[in-house]
PDB file of N, CA, C and O in Angstrom, chain B, residues numbered from 101:
ATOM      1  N   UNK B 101      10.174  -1.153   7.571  1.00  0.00           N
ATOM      2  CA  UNK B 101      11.099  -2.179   8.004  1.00  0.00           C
ATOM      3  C   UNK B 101      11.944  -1.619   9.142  1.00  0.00           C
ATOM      4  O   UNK B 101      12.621  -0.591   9.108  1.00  0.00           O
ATOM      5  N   UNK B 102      11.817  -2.326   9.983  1.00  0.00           N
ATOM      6  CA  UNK B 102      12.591  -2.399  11.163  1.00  0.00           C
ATOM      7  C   UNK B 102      14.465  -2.463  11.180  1.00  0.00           C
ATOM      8  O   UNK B 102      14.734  -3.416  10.448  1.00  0.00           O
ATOM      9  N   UNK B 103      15.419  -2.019  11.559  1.00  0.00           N
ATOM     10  CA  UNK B 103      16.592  -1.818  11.028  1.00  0.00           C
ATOM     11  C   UNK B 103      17.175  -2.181  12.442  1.00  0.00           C
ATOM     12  O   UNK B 103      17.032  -1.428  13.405  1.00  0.00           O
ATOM     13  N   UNK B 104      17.680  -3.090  12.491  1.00  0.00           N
ATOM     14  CA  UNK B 104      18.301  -3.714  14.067  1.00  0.00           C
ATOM     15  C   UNK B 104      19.896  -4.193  13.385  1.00  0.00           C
ATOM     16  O   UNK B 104      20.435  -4.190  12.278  1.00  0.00           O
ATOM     17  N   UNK B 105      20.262  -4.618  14.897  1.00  0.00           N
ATOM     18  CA  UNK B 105      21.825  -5.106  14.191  1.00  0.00           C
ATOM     19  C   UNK B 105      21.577  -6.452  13.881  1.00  0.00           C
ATOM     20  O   UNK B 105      22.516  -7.113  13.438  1.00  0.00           O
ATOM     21  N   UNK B 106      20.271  -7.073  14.064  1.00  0.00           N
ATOM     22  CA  UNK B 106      19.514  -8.843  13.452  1.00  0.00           C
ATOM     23  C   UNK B 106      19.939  -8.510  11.729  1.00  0.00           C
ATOM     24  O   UNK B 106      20.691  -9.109  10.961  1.00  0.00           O
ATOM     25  N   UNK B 107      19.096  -7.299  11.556  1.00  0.00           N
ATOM     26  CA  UNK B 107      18.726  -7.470   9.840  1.00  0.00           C
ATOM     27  C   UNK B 107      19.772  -6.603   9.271  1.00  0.00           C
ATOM     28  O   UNK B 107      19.994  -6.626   8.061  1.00  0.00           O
ATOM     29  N   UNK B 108      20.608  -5.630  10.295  1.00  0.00           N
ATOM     30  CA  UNK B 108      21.666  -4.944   9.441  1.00  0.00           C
ATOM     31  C   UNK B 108      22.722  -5.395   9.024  1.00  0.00           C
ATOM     32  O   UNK B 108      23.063  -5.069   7.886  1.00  0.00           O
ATOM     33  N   UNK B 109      23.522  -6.232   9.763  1.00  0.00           N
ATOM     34  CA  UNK B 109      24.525  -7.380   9.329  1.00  0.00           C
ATOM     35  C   UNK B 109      24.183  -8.354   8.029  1.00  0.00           C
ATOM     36  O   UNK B 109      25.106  -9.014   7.551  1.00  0.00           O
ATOM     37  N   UNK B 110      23.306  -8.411   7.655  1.00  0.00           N
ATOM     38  CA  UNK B 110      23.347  -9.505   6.811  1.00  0.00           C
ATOM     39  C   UNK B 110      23.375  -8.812   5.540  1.00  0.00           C
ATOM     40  O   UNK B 110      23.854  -9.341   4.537  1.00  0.00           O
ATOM     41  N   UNK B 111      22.721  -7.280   5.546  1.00  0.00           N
ATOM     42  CA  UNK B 111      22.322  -6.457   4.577  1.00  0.00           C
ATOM     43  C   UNK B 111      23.986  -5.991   4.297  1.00  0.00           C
ATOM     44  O   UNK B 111      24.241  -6.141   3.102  1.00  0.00           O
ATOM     45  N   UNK B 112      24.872  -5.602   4.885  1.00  0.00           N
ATOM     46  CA  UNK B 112      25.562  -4.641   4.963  1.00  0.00           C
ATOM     47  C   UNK B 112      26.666  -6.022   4.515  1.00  0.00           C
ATOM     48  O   UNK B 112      27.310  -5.785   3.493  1.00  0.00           O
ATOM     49  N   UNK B 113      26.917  -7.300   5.114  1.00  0.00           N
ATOM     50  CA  UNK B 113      27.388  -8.725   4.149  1.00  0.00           C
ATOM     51  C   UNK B 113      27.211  -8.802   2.733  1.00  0.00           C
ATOM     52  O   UNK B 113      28.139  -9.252   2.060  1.00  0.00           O
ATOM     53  N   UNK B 114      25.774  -8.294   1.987  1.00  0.00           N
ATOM     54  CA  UNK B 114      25.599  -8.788   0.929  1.00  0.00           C
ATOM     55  C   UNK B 114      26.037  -7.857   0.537  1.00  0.00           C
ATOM     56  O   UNK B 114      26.922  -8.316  -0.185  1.00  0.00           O
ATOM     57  N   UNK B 115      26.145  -5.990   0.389  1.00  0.00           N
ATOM     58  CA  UNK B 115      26.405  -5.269  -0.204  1.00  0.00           C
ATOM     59  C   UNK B 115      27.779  -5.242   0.027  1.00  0.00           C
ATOM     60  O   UNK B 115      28.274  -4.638  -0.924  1.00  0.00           O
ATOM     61  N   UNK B 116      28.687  -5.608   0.847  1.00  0.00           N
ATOM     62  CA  UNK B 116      30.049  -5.414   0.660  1.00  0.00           C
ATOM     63  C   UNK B 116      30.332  -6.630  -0.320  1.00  0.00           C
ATOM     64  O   UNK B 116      31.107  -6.632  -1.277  1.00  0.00           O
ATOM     65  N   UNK B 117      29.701  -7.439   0.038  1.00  0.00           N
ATOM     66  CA  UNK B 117      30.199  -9.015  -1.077  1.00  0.00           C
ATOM     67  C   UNK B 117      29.842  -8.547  -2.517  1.00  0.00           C
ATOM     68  O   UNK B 117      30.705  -8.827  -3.349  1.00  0.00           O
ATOM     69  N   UNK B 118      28.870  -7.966  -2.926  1.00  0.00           N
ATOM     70  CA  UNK B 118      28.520  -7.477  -4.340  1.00  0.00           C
ATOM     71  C   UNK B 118      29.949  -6.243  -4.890  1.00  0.00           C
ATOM     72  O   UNK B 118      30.226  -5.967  -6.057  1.00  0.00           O
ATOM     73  N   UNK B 119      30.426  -5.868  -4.018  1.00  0.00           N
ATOM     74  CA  UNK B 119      31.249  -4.702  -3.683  1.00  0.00           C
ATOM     75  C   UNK B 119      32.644  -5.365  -4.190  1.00  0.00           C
ATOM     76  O   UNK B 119      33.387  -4.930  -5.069  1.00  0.00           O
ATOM     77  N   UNK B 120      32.822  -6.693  -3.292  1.00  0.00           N
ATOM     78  CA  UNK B 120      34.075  -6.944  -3.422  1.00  0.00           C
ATOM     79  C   UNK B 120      34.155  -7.730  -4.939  1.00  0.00           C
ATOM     80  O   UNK B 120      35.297  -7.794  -5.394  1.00  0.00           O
ATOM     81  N   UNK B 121      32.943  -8.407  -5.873  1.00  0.00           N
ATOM     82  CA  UNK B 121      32.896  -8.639  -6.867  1.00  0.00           C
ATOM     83  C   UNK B 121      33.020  -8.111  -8.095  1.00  0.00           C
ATOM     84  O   UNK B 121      33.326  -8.595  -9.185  1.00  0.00           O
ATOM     85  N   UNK B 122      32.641  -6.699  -7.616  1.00  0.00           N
ATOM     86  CA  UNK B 122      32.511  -5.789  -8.838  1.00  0.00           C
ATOM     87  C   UNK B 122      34.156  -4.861  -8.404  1.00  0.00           C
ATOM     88  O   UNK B 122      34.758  -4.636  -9.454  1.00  0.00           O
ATOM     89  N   UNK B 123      34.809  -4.408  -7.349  1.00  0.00           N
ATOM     90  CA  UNK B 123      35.885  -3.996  -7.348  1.00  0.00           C
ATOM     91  C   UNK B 123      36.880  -4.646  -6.505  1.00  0.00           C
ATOM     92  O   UNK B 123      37.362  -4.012  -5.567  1.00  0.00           O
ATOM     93  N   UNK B 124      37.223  -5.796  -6.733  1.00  0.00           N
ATOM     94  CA  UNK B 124      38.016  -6.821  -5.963  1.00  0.00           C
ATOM     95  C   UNK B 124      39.378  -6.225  -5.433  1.00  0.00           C
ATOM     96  O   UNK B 124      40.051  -6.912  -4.664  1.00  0.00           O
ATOM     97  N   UNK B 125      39.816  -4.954  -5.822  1.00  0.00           N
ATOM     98  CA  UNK B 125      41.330  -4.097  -5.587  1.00  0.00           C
ATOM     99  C   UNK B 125      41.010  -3.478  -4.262  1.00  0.00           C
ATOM    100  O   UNK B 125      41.839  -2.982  -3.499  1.00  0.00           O
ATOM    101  N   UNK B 126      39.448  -3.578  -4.029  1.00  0.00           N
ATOM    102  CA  UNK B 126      39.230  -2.561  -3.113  1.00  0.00           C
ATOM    103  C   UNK B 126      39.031  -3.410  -1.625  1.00  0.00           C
ATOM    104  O   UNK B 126      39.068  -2.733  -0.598  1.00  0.00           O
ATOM    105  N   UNK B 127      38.848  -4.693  -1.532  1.00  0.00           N
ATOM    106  CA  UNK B 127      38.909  -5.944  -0.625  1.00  0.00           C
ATOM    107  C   UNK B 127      39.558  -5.122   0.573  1.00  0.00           C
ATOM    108  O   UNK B 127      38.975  -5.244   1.651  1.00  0.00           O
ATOM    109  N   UNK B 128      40.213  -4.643   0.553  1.00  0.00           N
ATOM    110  CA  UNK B 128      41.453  -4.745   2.219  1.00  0.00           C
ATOM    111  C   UNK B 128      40.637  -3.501   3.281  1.00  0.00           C
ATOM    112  O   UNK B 128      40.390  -3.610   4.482  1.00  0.00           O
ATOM    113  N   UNK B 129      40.296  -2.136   2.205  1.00  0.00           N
ATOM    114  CA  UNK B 129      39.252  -1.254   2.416  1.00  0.00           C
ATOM    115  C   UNK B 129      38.063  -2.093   2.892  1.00  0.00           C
ATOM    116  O   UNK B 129      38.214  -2.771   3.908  1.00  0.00           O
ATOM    117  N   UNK B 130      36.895  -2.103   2.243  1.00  0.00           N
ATOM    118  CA  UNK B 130      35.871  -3.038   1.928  1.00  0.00           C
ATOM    119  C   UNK B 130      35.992  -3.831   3.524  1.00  0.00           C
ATOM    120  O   UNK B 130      35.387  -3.589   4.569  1.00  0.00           O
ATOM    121  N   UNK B 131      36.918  -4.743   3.234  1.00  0.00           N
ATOM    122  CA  UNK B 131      36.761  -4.858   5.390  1.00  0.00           C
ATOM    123  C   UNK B 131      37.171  -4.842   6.244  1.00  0.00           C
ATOM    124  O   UNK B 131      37.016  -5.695   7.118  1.00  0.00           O
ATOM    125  N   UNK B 132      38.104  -3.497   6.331  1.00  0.00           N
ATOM    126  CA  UNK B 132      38.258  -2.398   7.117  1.00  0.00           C
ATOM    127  C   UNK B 132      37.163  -2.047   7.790  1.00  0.00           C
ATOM    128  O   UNK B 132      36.895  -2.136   8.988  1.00  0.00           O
ATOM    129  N   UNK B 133      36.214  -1.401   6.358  1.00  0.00           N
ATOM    130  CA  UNK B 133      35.222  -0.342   6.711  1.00  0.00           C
ATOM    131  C   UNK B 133      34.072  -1.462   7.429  1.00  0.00           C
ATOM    132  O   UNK B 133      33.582  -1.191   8.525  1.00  0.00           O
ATOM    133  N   UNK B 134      33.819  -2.336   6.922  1.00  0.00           N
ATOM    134  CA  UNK B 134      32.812  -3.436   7.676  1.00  0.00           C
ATOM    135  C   UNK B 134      33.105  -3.574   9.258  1.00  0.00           C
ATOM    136  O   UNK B 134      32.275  -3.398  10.151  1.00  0.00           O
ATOM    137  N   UNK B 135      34.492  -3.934   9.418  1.00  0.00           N
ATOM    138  CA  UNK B 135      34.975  -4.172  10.609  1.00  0.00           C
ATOM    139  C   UNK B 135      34.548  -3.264  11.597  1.00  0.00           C
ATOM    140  O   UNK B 135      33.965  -3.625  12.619  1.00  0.00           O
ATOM    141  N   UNK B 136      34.917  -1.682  11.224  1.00  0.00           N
ATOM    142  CA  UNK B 136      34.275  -0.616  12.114  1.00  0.00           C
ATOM    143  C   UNK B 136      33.486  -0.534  11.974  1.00  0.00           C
ATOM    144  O   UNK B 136      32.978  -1.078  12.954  1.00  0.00           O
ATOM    145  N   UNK B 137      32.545  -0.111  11.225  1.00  0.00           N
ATOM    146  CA  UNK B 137      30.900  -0.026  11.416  1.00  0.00           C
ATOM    147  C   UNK B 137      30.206  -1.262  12.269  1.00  0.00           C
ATOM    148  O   UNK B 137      29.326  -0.964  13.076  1.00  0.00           O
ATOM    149  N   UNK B 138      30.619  -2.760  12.087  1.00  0.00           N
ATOM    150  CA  UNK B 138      30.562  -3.265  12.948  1.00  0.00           C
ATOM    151  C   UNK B 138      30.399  -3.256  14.346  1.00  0.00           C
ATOM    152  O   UNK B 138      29.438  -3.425  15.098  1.00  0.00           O
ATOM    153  N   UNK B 139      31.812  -2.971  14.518  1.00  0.00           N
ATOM    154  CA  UNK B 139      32.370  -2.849  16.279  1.00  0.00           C
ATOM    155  C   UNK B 139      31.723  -1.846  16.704  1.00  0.00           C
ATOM    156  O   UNK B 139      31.230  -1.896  17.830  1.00  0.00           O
ATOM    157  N   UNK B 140      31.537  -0.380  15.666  1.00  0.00           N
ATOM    158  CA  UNK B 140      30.993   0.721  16.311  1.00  0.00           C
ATOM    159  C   UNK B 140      29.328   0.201  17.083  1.00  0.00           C
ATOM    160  O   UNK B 140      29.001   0.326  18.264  1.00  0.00           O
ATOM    161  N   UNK B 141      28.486  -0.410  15.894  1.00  0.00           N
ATOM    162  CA  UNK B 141      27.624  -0.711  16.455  1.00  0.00           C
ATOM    163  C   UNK B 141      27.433  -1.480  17.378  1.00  0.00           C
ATOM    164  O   UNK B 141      26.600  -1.199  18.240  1.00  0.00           O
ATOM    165  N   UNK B 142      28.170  -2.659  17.422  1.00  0.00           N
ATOM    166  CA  UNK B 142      27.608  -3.328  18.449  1.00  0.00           C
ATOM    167  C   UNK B 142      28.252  -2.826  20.175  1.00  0.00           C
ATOM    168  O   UNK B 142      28.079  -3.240  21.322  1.00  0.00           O
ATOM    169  N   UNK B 143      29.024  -1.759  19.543  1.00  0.00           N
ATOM    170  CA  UNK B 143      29.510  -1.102  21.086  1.00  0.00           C
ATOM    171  C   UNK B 143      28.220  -0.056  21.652  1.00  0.00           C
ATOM    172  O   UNK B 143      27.879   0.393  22.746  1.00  0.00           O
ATOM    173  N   UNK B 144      27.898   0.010  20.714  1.00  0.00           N
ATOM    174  CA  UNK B 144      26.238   1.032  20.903  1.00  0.00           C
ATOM    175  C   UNK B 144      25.994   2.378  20.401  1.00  0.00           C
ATOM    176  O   UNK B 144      24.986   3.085  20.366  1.00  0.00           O
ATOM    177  N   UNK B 145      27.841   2.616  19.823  1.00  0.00           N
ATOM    178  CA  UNK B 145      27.364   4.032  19.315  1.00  0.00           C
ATOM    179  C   UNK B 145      26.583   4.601  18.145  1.00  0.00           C
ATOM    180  O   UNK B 145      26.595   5.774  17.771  1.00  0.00           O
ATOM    181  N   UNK B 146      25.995   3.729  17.696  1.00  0.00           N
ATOM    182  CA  UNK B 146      24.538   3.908  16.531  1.00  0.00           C
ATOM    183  C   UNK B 146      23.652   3.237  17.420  1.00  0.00           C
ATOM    184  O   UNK B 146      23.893   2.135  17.913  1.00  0.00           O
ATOM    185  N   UNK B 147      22.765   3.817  17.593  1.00  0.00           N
ATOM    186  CA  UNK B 147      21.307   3.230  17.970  1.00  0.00           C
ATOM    187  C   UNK B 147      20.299   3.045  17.680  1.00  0.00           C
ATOM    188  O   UNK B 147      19.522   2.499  18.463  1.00  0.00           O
TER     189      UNK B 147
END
């Protein structure tokens, strides 16, 4: 499987959402950390 920012976003959505279900205290973290991994990527510094 091919790993692009198409199919990584949606993957990296469902596991924080399973995340925020099972430790809901941890929400503010949780998307923080989404937010940067985000931005990092789509600025290009993962390739």
């Amino acid at each position: 499987m091919n790993l692009s920012l198409t199919t990584l976003s949606p993957v990296t959505a469902l596991i924080f959402g399973v995340l925020i279900l099972l430790f809901p205290r941890f929400l503010n973290y949780l998307i923080a950390g989404y937010l940067i991994i985000t931005a990092l990527i789509g600025l290009g510094v993962f390739n």
